[in-house]
C-alpha positions, 0 to 999 in steps of 0.5 A: 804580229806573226803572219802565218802564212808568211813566206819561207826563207830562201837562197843562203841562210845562216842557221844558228842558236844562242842562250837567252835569258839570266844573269847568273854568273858561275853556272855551265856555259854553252848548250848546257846551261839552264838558259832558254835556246833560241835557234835563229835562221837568216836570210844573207845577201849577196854581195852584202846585207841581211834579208828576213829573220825567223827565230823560235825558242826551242827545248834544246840544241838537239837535232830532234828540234833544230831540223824541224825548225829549220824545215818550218821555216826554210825552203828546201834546196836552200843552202844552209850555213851552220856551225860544225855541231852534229845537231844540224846533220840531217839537213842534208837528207830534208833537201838542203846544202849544208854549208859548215863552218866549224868554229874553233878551227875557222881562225875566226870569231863567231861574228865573222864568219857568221855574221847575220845570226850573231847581230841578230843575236846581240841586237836581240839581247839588248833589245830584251835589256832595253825594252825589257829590262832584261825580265823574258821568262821562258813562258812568254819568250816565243811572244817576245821573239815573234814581235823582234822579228816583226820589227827587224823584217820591217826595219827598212820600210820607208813607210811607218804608216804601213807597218802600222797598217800590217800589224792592223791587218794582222790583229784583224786577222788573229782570232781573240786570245783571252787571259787564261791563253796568254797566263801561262805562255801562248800555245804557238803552232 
């Protein structure tokens, strides 16, 4: 489903990560828990709305992996809207405008002042509940992350018949992909 020569994401984009994965209860909260971090990068429309979503799962919540996400998948001289963690502090020096909001000191939630990567967020975990019963092992998250994304970029297409005839297209043009590639998580680029 993923095109690899799909476009980047421009304009205002709102840059975030959230936890997928487990319902153990009574384990750390936050970037230190065992979960799978998923970073999310969103397109924001002016004066309302949400554009195209990009979404990868990466080791952790570091600078080391969150600069080279949002590098990849946003063109420089966006502007970026994060929250306050230092882990987006180099964006800056890649050529973005780093827009901060820091959450405990904003007065609002989460979901409001970062409105986008928190609905994609939720609609994601209920789409993984939903569709999935909740079964994502880290191994196969990038492959479940890459098909939401197909379906949330295409969910205002007026034409099913198109969206069918885009993931026809992309099949045609994906080399084959055997069991053994697949068994133990495919190998993302």
């Amino acid at each position: 489903m993923v095109d690899a020569e799909r476009k980047q994401l421009s304009g205002n984009i709102e840059v975030d990560e959230t936890l997928v994965g487990g319902v153990k209860q009574g384990g750390k909260r936050g970037r230190g828990t065992t979960k799978s971090v998923v970073a999310i990068a969103i397109e924001i429309k002016d004066p309302k709305g949400f554009g195209r979503v990009r979404m990868r799962h990466i080791p952790d919540a570091s600078g080391a992996s969150l600069v080279p996400f949002v590098r990849d998948v946003a063109v420089p001289g966006s502007n970026v809207h994060t929250d306050g963690w230092k882990g987006y502090n180099d964006l800056t020096s890649d050529g973005f405008t780093r827009e901060i909001t820091v959450q405990s000191s904003s007065g609002d939630p989460a979901h409001v002042s970062m409105p986008g990567v928190h609905r994609v967020s939720s609609l994601l975990k209920r789409w993984i509940l939903g569709t999935h019963q909740g079964s994502v092992v880290p191994e196969h998250l990038q492959s479940y992350l890459e098909e939401f994304t197909f379906r949330f970029n295409r969910r205002t297409s007026r034409s099913r018949g198109l969206v069918f005839r885009r993931l026809l297209e992309r099949a045609v043009a994906t080399g084959p992909v055997t069991e053994l590639d697949v068994t133990h998580g495919y190998k993302w680029n």
